[in-house]
N, C-alpha and C positions, 0 to 999 in steps of 0.2 A: 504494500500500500504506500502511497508515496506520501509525505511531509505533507498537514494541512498547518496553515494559517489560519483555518477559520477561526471566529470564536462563536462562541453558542453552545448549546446543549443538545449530549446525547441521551438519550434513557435507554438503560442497562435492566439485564433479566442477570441478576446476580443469581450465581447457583450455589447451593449446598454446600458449605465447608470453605467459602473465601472468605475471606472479609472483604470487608468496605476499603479498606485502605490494600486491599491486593487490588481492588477493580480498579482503582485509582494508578496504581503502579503497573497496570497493564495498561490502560490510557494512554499514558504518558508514552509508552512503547509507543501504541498503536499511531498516536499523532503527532511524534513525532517532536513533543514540547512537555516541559516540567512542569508548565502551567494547569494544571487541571486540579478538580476539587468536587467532592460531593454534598449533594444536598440534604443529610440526614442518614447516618449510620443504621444498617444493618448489622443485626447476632450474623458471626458464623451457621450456624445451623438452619439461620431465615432464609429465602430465597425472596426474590422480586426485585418489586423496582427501585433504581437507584438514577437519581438525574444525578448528571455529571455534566459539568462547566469546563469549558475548552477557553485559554486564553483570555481575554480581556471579561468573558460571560462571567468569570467566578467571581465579580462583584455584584450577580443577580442570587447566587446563592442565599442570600440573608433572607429574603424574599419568599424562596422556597423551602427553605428551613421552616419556616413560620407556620408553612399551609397544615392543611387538615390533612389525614392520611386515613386509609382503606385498608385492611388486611382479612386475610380468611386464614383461621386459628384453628389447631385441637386442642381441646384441652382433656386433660386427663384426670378424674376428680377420684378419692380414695388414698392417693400416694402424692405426699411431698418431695420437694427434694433441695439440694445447700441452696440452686443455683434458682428454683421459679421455672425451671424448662428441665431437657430431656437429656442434655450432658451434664448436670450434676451428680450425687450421692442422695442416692432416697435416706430420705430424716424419719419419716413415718408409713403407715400403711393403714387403712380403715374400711371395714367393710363400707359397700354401698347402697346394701339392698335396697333404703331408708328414702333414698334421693330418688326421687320420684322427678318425671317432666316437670310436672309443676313446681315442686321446689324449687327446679333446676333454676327455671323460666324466673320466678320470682326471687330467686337472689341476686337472678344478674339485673334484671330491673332496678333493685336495688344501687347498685353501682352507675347507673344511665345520671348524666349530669352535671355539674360541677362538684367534684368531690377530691377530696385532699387523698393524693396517691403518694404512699411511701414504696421506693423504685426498691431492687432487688440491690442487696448489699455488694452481686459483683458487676454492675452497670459500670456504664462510663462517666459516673456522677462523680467531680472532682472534690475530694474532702483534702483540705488544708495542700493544696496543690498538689494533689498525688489521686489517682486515679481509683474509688472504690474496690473494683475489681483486683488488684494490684495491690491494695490493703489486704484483700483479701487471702492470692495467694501468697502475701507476706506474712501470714498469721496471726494478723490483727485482728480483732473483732470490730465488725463495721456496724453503727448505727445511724441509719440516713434519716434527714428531717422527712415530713412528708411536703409535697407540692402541691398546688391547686391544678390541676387537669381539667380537659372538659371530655368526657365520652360521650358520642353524641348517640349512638345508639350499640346494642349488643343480639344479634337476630341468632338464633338457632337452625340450622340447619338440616342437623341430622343428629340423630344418638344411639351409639353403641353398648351393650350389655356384655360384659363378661365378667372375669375376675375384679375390672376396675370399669367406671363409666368414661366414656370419652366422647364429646361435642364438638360436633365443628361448626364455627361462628364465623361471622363477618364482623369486625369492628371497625366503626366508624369512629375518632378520636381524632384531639387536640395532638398538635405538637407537642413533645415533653411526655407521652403518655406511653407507657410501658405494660404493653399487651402479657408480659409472663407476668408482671403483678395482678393483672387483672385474671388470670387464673388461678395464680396464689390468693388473693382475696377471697372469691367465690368457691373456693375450696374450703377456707376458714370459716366463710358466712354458713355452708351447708355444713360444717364440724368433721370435713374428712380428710382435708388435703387438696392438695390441687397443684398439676404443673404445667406448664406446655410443651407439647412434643411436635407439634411443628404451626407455622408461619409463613404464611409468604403476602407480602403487600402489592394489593392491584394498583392504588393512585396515588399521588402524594398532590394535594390542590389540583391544578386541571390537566395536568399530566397522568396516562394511562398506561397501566403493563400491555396492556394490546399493542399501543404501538413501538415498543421496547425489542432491543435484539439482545442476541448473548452474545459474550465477546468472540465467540467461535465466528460464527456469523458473520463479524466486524471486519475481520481479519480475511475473508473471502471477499468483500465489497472493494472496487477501486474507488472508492472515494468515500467519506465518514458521510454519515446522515445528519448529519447539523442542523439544528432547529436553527435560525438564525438570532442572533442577540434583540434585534428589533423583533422579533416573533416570538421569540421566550420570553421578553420584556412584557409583551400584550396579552402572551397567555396568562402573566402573574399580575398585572397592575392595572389600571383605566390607562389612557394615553391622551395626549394631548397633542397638537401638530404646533410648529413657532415658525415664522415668514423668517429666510434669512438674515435679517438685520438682527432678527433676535437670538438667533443660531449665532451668530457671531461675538453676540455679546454674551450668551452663556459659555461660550471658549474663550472670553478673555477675562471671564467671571464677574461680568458687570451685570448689574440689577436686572431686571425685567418682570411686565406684570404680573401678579397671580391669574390661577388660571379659574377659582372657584371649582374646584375639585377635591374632595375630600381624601386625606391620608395621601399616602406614597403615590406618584404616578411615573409613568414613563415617559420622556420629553420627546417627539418623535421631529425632525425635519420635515420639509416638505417631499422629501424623497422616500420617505418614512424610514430613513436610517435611525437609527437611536441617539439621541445628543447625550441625554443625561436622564436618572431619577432624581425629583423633586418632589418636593410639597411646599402648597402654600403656607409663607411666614408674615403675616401683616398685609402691606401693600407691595410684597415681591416673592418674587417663585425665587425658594431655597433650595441647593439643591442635593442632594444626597453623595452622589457625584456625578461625575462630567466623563462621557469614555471620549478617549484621545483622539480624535480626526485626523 
């Protein structure tokens, strides 16, 4: 594949057993440049989407960090374990005769909302600059504050009976939200346990696993599939268009009207290139930053 310059986003069908930061370091193969970054960490063990920033796009990151996200879950209720998922040490074990659908149904309901989530103690939740998870294989005992999250919904799918119950869910969530607590919760709330044994996320805001490759994929394509930065910018924000004079004066960082738009937006040229993200400050569009022309 030959060296792109582009900037923009790809979205990644991360598989089984990488991490986030391997899709990242095959990126940088792939394209050819050091420049690349993602938009929201996957587990090892998760699979799905991962938008990836090529070059000057990875100051759209913050943007999609923020969004809401999509996942389809199993959980497995009866059996705990150190880690909230399916590569820990089980801690306990509980029959389930007891957990009935409806129980089921109604403890996760219980969790639908803004509710203060405490994350699993080996995330990548940083205590006193040092990485939970890494406290943890350091043999530290980790206690995490909990957060305010929003789950926006928890649908049931399907449910399995055997020695342990296992559900497969959609979860709709806030950024910050950590799908293996939410099986550790619901495990706690029904008094048996609970962990996740797999994950994979379909959306992250309006970007879809549908349209996502794997790096396998990538690497047979002559050319990267690039959203473009002016296209990734309008998938994430409103947008606004500026007449030249005023494109000129946001690259020499001189004032310019607001545009009466709410929160973050994307500043587009008449060519509908990307100038910059801003928001209005008073009687001037401020602007978040300015990409380099």
């Amino acid at each position: 594949m030959s060296v792109t310059d582009q900037a923009g986003f790809v979205l990644i069908d991360k598989p089984q057993g990488t991490t986030s930061h391997g899709v990242v370091a095959a990126m940088r193969r792939i394209a050819g440049t050091k420049k690349v970054g993602h938009g929201g960490t996957l587990d090892p063990m998760a699979t799905g989407l991962l938008v990836i920033a090529i070059g000057k796009a990875t100051k759209l990151l913050t943007y999609v960090s923020g969004s809401s996200k999509t996942y389809v879950a199993t959980v497995r209720l009866g059996q705990a374990t150190t880690t909230d998922d399916a590569e820990g040490d089980v801690v306990s074990t509980a029959p389930v005769s007891d957990v009935t659908e409806t129980r089921l149904r109604s403890a996760l309901e219980r969790l639908v909302g803004e509710v203060d989530q405490v994350p699993s103690a080996v995330s990548a939740v940083k205590v006193d600059g040092k990485r939970a998870y890494q406290r943890v294989r350091d043999g530290e005992e980790v206690r995490l504050k909990s957060r305010r999250v929003t789950i926006h919904s928890l649908e049931v799918h399907r449910i399995r009976r055997g020695e342990f119950l296992e559900a497969d869910l959609t979860v709709t969530c806030s950024s910050g939200t950590y799908v293996r607590a939410i099986a550790r919760d619901v495990g706690e709330e029904l008094g048996v346990g609970g962990h996740l044994t797999a994950l994979r996320r379909r959306s992250i805001g309006p970007f879809e696993l549908g349209d996502a490759h794997t790096l396998e994929e990538l690497k047979e394509f002559d050319s990267l599939p690039v959203l473009s930065m002016s296209d990734s910018a309008a998938e994430l924000l409103p947008t606004v268009t500026v007449d030249d004079a005023e494109r000129r004066k946001i690259g020499y960082g001189q004032a310019v009207a607001p545009r009466g738009v709410a929160g973050p937006y994307a500043v587009l040229d008449s060519h509908k290139a990307l100038l910059a993200v801003g928001r209005d400050q008073g009687n001037r569009l401020k602007t978040d930053f300015v990409v380099p022309q």
